[in-house]
N, C-alpha and C positions, 0 to 999 in steps of 0.2 A: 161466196157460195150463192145459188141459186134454187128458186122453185117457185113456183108456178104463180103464185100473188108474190113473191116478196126477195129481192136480192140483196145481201149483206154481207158487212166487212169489218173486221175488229181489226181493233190495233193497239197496243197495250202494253205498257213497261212497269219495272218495279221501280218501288224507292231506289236511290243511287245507291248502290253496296248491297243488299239484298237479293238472296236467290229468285224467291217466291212471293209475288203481286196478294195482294188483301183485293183487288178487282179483280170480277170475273164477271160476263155477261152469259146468257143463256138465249138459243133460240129455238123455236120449233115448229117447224113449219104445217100447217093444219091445213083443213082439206080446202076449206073458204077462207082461207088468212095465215095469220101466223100469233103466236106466243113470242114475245120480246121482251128480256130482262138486263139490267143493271146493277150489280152488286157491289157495294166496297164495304170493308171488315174493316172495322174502326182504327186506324192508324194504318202502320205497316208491321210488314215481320210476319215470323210465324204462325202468331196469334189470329191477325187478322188475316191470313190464308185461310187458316183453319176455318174460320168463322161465316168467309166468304163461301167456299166450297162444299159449306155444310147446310147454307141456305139454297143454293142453285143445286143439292140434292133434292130437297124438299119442295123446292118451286118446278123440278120436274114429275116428282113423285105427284105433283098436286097439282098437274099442268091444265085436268080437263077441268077443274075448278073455278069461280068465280075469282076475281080479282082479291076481294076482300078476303076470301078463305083460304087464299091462297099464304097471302100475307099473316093472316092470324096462325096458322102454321108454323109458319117461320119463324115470329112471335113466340110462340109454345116449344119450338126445339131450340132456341137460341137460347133463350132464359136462364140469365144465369153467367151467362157467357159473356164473349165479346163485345157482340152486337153488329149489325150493320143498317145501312141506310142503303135502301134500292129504288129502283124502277122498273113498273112493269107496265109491258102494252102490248092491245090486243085487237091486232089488225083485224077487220073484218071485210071481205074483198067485196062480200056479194051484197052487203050495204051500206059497203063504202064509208064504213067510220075507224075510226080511232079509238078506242076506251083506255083511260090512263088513268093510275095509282102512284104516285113515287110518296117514299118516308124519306124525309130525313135529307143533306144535301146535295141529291143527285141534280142531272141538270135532262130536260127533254127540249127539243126543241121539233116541230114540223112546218115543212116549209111545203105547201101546196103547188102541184101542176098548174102551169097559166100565167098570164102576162101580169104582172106587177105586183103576183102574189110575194107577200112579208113573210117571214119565218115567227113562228106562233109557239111562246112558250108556253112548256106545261105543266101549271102549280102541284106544288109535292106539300102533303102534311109536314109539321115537324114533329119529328119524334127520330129516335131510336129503333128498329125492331131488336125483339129482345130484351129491351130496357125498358122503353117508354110504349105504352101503346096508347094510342087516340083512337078515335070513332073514324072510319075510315068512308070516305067517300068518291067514287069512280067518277071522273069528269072525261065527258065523250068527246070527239071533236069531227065533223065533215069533213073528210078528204078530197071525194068524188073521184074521178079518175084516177088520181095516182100523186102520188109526193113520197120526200123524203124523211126520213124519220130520224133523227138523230140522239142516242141517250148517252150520258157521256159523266163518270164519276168526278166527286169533285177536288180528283189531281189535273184537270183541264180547267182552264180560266173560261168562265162564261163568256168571251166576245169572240170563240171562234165562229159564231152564226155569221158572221161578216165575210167567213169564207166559204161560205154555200153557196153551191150552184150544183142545180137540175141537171143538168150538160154533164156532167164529173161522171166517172164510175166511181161505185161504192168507195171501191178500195182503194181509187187513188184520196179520195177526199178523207177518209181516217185517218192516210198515214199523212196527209197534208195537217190536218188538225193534232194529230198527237203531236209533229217534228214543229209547228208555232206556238202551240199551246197549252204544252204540259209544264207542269209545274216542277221544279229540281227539290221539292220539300215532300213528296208523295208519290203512291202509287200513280198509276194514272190510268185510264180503258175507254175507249169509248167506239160506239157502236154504230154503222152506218148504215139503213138498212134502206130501201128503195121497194115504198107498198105498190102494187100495181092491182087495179081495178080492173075486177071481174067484168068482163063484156056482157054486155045489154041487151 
């Protein structure tokens, strides 16, 4: 899918035998950027369906919110519950940064427009939401121009960043990462989004 800063692509299966994925990502596209989330409900099953789709109500409900409020939220309607570990990021086109938040095992990775730029991951508290909550802290990152964003739950093995490239569309590179790097023990999702920078 597209819009005006930002183009993206999911991709995403259940546990093997399982109707319904405990991963679900969320996106939404904003006037100068975009909203980008990662969800997984702790295991699989119905449970963690449940869990997961009742947070990515509340991270839209709570979309024009700051990161941390956003999370404490989810935190406050989870409780009790399941639980899940997410990732959230918050394109910003027209100053060209990045704001990132993940709890818990998810995976982010961004890989910058230009010659020899590395793919840069992006630290997540440990906790739970739901369960565990910690002091949470937004870590920003320069894009500049444009790169790709990558958020991806942890039924993908962290070493798909080996298959990133800029050149790809969105959607062939998720369903290239899900079909090398999902895991046959878990859900799996992951999210491929393409920021592109506001003209100057």
């Amino acid at each position: 899918m597209k819009a005006p800063f930002v183009e993206w692509a999911v991709a995403s299966r259940a546990y093997p035998g399982e109707v319904d994925s405990g991963d679900r990502c969320f996106v939404r596209p904003e006037a100068d950027g975009a909203l980008l989330a990662v969800v997984d409900g702790l295991g699989h099953g119905p449970e963690a369906a449940r869990a997961a789709e009742l947070a990515i109500r509340i991270i839209g409900n709570q979309a024009d919110e700051p990161g941390p409020t956003i999370v404490a939220r989810c935190h406050e309607g989870l409780r009790g519950g399941r639980g899940v570990t997410l990732g959230l990021a918050r394109w910003n086109a027209r100053g060209r940064d990045l704001a990132w938040l993940g709890v818990g095992d998810v995976c982010g990775i961004l890989l910058r427009d230009g010659p020899g730029a590395a793919p840069q991951r992006l630290l997540s508290h440990v906790g739970v939401v739901g369960h565990v909550s910690t002091p949470m802290r937004v870590r920003t990152a320069a894009v500049g121009q444009g790169g790709l964003l990558v958020l991806a739950t942890d039924g993908i093995e962290g070493s798909f960043d080996r298959l990133l490239d800029l050149r790809e569309p969105a959607e062939s590179l998720a369903g290239q990462i899900l079909r090398q790097c999902s895991k046959k023990t878990d859900d799996a999702l992951v999210l491929v989004a393409r920021l592109i920078g506001e003209e100057q």
